[in-house]
N, CA, C and O atoms as a GROMACS GRO file, in nm:
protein
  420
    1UNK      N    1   2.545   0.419  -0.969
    1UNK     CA    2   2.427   0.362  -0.905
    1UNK      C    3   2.372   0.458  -0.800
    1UNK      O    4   2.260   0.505  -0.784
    2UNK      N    5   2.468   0.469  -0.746
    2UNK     CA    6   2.403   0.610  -0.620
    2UNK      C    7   2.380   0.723  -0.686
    2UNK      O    8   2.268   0.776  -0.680
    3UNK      N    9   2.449   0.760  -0.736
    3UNK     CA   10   2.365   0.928  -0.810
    3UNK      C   11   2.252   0.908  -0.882
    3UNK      O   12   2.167   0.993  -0.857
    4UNK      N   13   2.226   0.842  -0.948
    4UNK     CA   14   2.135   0.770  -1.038
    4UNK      C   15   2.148   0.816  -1.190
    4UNK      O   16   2.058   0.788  -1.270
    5UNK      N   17   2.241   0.874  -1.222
    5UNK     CA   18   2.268   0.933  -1.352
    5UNK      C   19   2.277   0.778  -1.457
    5UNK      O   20   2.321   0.668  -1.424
    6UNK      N   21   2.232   0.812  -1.557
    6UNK     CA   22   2.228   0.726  -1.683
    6UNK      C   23   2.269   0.707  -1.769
    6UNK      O   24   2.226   0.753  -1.875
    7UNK      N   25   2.416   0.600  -1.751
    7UNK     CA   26   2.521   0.570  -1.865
    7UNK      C   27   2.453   0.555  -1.997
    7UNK      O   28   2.494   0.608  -2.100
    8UNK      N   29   2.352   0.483  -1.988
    8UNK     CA   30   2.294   0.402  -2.154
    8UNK      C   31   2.202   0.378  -2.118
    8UNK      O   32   2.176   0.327  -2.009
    9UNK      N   33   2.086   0.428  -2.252
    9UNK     CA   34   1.944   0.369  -2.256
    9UNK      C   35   1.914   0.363  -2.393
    9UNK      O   36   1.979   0.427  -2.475
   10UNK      N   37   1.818   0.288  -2.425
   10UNK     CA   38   1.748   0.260  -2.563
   10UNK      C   39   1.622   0.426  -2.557
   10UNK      O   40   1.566   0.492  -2.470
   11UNK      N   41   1.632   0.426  -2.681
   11UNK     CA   42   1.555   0.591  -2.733
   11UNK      C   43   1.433   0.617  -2.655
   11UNK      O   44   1.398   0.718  -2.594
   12UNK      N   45   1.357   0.467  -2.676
   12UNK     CA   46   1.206   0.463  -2.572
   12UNK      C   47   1.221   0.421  -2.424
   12UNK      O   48   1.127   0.367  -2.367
   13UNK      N   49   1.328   0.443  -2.366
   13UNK     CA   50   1.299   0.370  -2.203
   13UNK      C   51   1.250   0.507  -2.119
   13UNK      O   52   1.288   0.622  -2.139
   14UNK      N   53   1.164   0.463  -2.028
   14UNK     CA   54   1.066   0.533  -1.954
   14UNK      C   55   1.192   0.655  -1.853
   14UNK      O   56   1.287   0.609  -1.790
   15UNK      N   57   1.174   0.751  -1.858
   15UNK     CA   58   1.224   0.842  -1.750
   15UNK      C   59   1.202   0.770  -1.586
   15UNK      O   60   1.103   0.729  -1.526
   16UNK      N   61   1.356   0.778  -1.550
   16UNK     CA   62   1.292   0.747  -1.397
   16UNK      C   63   1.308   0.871  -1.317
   16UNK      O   64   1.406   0.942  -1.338
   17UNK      N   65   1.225   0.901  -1.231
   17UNK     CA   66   1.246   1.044  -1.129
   17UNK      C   67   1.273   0.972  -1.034
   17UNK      O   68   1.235   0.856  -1.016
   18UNK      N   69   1.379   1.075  -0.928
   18UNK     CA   70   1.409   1.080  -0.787
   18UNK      C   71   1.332   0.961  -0.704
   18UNK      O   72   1.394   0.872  -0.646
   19UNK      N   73   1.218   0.968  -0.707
   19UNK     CA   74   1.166   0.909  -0.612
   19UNK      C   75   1.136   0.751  -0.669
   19UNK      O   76   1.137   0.655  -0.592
   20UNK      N   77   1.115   0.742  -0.774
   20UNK     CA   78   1.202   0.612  -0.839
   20UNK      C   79   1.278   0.520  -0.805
   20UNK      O   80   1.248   0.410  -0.760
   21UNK      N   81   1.430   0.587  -0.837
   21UNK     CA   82   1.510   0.586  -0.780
   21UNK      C   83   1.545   0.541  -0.679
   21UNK      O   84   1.634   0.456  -0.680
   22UNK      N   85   1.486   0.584  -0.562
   22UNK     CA   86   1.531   0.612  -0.435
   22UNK      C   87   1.438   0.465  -0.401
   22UNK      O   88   1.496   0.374  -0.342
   23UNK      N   89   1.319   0.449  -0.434
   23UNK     CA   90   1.229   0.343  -0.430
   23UNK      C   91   1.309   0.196  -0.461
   23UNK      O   92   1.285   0.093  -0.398
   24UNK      N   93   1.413   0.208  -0.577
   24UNK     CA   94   1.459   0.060  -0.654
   24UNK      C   95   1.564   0.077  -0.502
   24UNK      O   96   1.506   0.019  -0.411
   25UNK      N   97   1.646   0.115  -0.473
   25UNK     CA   98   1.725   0.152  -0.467
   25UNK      C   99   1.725   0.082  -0.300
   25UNK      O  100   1.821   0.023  -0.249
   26UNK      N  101   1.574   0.110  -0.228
   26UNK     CA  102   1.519   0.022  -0.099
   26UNK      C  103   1.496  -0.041  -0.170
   26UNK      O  104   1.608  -0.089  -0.187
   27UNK      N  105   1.426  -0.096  -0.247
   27UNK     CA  106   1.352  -0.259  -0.317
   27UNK      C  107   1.436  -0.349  -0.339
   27UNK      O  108   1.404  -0.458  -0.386
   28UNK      N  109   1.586  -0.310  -0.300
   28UNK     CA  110   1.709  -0.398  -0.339
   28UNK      C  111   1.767  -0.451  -0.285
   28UNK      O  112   1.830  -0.553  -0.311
   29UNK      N  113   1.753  -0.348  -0.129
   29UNK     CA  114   1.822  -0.392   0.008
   29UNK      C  115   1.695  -0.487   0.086
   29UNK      O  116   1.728  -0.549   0.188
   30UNK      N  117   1.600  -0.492   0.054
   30UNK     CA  118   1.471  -0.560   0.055
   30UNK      C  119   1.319  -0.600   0.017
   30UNK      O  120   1.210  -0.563   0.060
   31UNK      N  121   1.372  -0.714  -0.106
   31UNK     CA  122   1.288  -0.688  -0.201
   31UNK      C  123   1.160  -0.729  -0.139
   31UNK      O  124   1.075  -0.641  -0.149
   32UNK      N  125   1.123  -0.831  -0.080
   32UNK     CA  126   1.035  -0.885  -0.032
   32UNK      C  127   0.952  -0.779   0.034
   32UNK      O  128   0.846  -0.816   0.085
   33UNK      N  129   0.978  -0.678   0.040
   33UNK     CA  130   0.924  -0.579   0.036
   33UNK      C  131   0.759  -0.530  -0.040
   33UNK      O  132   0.642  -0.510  -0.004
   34UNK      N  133   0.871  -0.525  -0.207
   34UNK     CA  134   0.791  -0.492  -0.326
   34UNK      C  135   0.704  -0.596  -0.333
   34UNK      O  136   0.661  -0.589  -0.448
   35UNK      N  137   0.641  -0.707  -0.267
   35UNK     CA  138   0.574  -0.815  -0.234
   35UNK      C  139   0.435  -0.740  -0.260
   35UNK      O  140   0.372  -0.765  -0.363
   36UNK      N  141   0.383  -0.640  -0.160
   36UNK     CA  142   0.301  -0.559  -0.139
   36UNK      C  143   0.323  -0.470  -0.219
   36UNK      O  144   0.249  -0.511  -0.308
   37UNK      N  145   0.368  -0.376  -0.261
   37UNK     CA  146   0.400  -0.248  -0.334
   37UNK      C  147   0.429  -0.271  -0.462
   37UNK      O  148   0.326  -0.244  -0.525
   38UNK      N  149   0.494  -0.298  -0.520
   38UNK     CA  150   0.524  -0.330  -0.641
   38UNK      C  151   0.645  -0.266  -0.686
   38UNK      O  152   0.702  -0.186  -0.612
   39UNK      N  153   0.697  -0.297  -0.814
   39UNK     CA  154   0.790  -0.220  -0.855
   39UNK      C  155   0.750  -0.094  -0.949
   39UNK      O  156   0.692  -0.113  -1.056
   40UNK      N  157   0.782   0.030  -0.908
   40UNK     CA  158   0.759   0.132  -1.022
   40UNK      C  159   0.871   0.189  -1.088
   40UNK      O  160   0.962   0.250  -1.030
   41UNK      N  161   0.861   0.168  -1.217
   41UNK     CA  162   0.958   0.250  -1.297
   41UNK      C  163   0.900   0.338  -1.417
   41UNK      O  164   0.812   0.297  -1.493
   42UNK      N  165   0.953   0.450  -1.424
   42UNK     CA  166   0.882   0.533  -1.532
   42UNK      C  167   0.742   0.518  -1.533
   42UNK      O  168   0.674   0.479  -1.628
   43UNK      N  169   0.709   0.547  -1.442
   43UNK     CA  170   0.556   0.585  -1.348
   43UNK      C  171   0.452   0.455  -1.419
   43UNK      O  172   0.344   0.483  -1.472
   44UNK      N  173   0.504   0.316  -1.410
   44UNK     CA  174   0.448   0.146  -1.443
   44UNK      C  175   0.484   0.141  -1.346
   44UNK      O  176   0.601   0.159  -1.311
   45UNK      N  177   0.364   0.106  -1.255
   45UNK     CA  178   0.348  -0.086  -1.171
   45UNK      C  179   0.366  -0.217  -1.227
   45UNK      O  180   0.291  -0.289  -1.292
   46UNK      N  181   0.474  -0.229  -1.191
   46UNK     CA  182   0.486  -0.366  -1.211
   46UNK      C  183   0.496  -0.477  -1.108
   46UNK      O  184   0.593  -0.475  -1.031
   47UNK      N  185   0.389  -0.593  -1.098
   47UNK     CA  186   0.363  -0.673  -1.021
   47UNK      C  187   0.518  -0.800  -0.973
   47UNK      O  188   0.579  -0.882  -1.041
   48UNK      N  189   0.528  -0.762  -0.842
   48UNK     CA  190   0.702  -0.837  -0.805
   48UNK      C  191   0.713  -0.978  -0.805
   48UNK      O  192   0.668  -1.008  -0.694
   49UNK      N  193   0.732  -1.040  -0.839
   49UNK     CA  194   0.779  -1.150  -0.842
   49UNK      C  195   0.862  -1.244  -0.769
   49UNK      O  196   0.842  -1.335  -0.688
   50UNK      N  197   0.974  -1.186  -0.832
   50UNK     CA  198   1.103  -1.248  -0.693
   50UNK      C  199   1.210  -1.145  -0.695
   50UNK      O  200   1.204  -1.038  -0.755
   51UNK      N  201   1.285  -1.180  -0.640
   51UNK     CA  202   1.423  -1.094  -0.558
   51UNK      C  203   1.516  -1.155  -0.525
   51UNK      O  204   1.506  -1.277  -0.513
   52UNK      N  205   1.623  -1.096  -0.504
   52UNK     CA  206   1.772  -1.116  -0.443
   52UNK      C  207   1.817  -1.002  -0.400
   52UNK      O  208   1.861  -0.911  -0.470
   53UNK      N  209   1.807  -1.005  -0.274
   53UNK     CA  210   1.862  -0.893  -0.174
   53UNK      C  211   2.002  -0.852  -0.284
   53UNK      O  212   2.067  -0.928  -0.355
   54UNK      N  213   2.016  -0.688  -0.263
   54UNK     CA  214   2.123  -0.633  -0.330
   54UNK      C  215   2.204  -0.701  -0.496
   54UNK      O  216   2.312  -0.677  -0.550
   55UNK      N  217   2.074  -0.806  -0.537
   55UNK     CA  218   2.126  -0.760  -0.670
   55UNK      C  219   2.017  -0.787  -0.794
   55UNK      O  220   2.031  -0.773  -0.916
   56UNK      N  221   1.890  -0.834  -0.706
   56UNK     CA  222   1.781  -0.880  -0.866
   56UNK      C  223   1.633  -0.817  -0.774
   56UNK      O  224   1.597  -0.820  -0.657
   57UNK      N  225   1.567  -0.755  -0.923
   57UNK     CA  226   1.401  -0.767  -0.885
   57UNK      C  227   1.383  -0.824  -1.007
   57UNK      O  228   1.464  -0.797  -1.097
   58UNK      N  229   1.287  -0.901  -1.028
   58UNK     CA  230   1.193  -0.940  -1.082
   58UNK      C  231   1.021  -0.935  -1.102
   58UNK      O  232   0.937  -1.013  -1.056
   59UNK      N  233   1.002  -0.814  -1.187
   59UNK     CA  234   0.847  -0.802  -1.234
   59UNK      C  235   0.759  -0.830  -1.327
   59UNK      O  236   0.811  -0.852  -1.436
   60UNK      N  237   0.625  -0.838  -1.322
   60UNK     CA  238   0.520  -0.829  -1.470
   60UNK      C  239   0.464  -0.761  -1.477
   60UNK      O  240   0.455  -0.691  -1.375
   61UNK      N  241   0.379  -0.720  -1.600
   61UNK     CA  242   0.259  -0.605  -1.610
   61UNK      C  243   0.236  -0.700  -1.712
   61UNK      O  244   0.320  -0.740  -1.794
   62UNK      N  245   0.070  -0.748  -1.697
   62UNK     CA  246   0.013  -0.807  -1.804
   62UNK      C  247   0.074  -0.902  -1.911
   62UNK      O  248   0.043  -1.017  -1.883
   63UNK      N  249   0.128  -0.897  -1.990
   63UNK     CA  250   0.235  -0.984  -2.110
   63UNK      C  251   0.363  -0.963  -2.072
   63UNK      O  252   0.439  -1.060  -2.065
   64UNK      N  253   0.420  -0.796  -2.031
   64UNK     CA  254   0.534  -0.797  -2.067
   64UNK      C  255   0.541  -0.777  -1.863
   64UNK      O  256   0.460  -0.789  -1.771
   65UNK      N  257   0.747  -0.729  -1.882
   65UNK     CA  258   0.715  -0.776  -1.744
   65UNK      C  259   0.874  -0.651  -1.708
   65UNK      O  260   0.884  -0.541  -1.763
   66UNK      N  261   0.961  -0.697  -1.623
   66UNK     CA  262   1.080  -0.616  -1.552
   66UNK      C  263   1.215  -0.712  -1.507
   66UNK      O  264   1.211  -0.828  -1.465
   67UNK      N  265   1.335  -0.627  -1.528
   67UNK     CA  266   1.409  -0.725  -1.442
   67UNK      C  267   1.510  -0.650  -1.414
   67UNK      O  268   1.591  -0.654  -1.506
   68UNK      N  269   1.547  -0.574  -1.317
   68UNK     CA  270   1.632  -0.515  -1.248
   68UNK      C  271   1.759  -0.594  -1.190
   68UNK      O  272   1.739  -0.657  -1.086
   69UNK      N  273   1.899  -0.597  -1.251
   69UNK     CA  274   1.999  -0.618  -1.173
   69UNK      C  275   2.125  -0.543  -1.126
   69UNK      O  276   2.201  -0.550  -1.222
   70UNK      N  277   2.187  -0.474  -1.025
   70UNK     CA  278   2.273  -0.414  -0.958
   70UNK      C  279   2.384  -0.506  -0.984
   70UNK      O  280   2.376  -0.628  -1.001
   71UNK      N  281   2.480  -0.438  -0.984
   71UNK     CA  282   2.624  -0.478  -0.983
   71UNK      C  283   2.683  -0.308  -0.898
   71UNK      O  284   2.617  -0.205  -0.887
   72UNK      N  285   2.844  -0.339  -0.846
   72UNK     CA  286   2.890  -0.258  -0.734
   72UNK      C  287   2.845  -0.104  -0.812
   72UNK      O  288   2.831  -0.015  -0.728
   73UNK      N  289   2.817  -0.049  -0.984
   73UNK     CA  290   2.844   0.048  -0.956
   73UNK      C  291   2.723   0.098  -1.062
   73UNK      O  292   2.714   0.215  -1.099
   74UNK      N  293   2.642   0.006  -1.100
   74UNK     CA  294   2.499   0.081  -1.190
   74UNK      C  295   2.377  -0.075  -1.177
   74UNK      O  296   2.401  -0.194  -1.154
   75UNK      N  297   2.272  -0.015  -1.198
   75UNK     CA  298   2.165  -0.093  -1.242
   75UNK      C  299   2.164  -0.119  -1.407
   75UNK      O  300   2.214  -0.047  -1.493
   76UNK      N  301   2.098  -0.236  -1.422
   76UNK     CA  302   2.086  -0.261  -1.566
   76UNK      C  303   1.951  -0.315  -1.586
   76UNK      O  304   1.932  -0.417  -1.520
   77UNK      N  305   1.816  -0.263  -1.682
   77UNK     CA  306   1.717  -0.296  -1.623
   77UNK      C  307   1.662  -0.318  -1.791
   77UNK      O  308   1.677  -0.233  -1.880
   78UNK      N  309   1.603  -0.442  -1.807
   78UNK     CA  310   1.535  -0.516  -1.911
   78UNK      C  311   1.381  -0.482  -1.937
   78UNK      O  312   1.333  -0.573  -1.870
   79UNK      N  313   1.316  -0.442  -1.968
   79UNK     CA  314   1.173  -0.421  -1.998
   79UNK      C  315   1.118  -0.514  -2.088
   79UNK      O  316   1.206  -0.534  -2.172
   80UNK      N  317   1.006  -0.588  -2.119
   80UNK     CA  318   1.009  -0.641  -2.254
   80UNK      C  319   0.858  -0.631  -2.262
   80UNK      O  320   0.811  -0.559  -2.174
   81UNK      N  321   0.763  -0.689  -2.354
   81UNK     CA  322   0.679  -0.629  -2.359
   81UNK      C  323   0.592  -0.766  -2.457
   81UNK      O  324   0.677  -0.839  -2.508
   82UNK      N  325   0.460  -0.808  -2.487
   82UNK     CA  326   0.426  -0.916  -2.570
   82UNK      C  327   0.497  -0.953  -2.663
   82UNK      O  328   0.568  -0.876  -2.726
   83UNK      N  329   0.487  -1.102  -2.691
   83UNK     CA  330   0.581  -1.142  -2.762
   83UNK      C  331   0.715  -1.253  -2.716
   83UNK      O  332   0.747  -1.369  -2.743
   84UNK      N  333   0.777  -1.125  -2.622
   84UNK     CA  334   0.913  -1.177  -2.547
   84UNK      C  335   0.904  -1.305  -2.493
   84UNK      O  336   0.795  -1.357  -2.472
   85UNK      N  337   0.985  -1.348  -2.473
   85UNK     CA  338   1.002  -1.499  -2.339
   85UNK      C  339   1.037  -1.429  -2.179
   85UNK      O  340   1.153  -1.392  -2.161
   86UNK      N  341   0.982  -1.420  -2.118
   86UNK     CA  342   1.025  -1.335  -2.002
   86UNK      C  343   1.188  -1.373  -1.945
   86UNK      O  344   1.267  -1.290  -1.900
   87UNK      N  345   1.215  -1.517  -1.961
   87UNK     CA  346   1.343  -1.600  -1.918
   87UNK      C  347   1.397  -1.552  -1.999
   87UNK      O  348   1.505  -1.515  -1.952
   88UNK      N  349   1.386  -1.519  -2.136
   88UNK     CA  350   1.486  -1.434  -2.204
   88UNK      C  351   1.588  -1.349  -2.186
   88UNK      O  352   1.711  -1.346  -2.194
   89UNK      N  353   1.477  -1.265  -2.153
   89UNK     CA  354   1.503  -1.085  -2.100
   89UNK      C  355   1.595  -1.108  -1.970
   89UNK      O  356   1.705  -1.052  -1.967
   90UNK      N  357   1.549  -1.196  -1.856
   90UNK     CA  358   1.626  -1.205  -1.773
   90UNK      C  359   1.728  -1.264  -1.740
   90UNK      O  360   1.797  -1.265  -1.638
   91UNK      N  361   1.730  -1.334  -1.876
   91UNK     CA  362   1.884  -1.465  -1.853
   91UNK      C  363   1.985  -1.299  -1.926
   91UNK      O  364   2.079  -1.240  -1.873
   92UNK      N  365   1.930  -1.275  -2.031
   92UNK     CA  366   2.053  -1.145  -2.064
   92UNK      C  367   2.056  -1.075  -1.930
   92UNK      O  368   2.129  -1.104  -1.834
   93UNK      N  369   1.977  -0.992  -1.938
   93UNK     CA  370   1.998  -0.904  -1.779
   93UNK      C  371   2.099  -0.910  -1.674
   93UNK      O  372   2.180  -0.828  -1.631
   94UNK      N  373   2.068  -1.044  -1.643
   94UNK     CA  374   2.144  -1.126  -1.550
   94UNK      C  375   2.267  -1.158  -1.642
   94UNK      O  376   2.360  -1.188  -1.568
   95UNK      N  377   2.289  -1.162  -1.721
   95UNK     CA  378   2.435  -1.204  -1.757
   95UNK      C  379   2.506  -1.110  -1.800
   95UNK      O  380   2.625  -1.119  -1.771
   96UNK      N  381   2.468  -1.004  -1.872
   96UNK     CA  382   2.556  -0.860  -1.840
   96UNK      C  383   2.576  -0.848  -1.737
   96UNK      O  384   2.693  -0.856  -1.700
   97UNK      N  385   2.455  -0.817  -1.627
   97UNK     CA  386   2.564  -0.779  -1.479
   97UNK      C  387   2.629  -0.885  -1.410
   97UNK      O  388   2.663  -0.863  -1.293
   98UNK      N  389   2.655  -1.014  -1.468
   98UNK     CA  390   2.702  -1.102  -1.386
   98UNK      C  391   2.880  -1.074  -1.497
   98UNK      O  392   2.975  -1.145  -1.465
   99UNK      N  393   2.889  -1.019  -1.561
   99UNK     CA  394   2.958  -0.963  -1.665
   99UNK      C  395   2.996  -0.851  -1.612
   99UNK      O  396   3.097  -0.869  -1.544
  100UNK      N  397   2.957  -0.736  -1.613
  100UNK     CA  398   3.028  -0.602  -1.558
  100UNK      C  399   3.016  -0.618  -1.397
  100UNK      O  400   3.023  -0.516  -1.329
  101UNK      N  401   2.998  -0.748  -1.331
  101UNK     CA  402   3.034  -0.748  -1.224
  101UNK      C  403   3.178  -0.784  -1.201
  101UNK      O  404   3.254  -0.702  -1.149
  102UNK      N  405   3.211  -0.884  -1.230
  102UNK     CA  406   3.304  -0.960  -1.238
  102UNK      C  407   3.428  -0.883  -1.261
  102UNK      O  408   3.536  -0.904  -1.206
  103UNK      N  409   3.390  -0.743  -1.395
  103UNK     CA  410   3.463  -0.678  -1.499
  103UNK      C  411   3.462  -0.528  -1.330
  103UNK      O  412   3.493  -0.413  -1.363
  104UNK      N  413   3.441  -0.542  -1.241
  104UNK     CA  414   3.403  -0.467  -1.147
  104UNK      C  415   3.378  -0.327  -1.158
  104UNK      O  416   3.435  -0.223  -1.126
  105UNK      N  417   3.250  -0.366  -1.226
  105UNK     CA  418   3.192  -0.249  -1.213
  105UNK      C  419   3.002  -0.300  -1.155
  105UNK      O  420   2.918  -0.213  -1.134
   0.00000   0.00000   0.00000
């Protein structure tokens, strides 16, 4: 989670740079933050939603939307796009890292 290096991704997920990064990374320790700002990943705005200090963001862009969750030692981050159920995307999200949390990582 701190280095930001990338265990696993699907073929199409957006590059995140440094400043990315470093952006989720405050947006986590205070999301209410991204209230105003938004969430950016792989250079998308995505409009914030809700939060949980140090372990959830929640975003949209138009149809599809974001869902960022931390556990002690990586992020795990859902994208989905028209079509999806947004509660979908984020009930998995949320249940892997409520999963490799537990599994402590």
């Amino acid at each position: 989670k701190e280095d930001g290096a990338v265990w696993a991704c699907s073929e199409n997920f957006p590059t995140v740079d440094d400043a990315e990064f470093a952006n989720l990374m405050a947006a986590l320790g205070n999301p209410t933050e991204k209230a105003i700002s938004g969430i950016f990943l792989g250079g998308t705005k995505y409009f914030y939603l809700r939060g949980t200090a140090g372990e959830l963001l929640i975003g949209k862009i138009g149809f599809g939307g974001i869902c960022i969750r931390a556990t002690e030692q990586c992020f795990l981050v859902g994208i989905y796009g028209e079509g999806t159920v947004p509660s979908e995307c984020n009930l998995v999200v949320e249940n892997l890292g409520d999963y490799l949390q537990e599994a402590g990582y």
